[in-house]
C-alpha positions in Angstrom: -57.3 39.1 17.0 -54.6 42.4 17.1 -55.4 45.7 15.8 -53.9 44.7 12.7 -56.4 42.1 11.7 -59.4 43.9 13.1 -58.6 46.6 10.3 -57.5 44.3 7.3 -58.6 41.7 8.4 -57.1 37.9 8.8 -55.7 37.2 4.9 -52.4 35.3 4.4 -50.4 38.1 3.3 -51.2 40.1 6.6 -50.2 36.7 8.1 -46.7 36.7 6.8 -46.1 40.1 7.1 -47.0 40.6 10.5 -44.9 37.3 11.0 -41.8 39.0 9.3 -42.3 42.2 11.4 -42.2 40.6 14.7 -38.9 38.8 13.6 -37.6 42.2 11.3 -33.6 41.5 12.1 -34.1 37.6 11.4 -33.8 36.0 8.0 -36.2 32.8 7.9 -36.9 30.2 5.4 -40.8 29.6 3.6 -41.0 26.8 5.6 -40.3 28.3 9.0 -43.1 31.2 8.3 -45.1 28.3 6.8 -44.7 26.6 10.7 -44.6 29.8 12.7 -48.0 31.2 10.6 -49.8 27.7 10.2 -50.1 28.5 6.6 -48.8 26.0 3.8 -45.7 26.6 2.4 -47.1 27.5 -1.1 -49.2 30.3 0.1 -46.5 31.4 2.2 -44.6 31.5 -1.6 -47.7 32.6 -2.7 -48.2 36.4 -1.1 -44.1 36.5 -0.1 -43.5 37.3 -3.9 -45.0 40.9 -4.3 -43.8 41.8 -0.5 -40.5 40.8 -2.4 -41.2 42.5 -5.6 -42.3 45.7 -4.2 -38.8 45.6 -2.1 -40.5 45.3 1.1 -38.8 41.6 1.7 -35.3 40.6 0.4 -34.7 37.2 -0.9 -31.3 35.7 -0.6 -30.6 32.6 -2.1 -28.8 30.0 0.5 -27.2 27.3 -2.1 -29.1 25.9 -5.3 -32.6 25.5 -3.3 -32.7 27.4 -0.2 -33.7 30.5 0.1 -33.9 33.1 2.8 -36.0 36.2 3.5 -35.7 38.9 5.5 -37.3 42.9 5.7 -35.9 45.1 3.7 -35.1 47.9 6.4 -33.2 50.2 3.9 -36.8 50.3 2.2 -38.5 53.2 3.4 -42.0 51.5 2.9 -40.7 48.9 4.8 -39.9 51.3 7.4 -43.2 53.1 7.1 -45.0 50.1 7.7 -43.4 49.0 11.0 -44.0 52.2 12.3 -47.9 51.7 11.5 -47.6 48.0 12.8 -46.6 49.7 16.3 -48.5 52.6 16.8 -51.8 51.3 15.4 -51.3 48.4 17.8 -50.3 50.9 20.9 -53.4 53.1 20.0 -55.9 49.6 19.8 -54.7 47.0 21.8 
């Protein structure tokens, strides 16, 4: 369990974003967060909508079904909250 968890605690949302962080100049797919996170694809599509609604997570549509996602990092919540993601996990771990 990181620092992270042990203050929020383990929910699928956490999952995926602490998933996205550590990959924050990669765009991925649902289903390679679904693999990466052992979650199921539709709760990976599940808490990924309001990280995209909120603009913390860009979607960008790959052909008629695909879609990729990626951190927003011209978002300054987005920015914000990777800078909490490392210190809180230098000061605990």
């Amino acid at each position: 369990m990181d620092a992270m968890e042990r203050i929020f605690g383990k929910t699928a949302q956490m999952t995926v974003l602490k998933n996205l962080i550590e990959h924050q100049n990669e765009s991925t797919y649902l289903s390679g967060i679904a693999e990466e996170t052992g979650l199921s694809h539709s709760s990976v599509s599940r808490v990924i909508t309001p990280l995209i609604a909120s603009g913390i997570v860009i979607e960008k549509p790959l052909g008629k079904q695909i879609r990729t996602f990626q951190l927003n990092m011209d978002n300054e919540a987005t920015r914000l909250i990777i800078d909490f993601y490392n210190k809180i996990n230098q000061i605990l771990e």
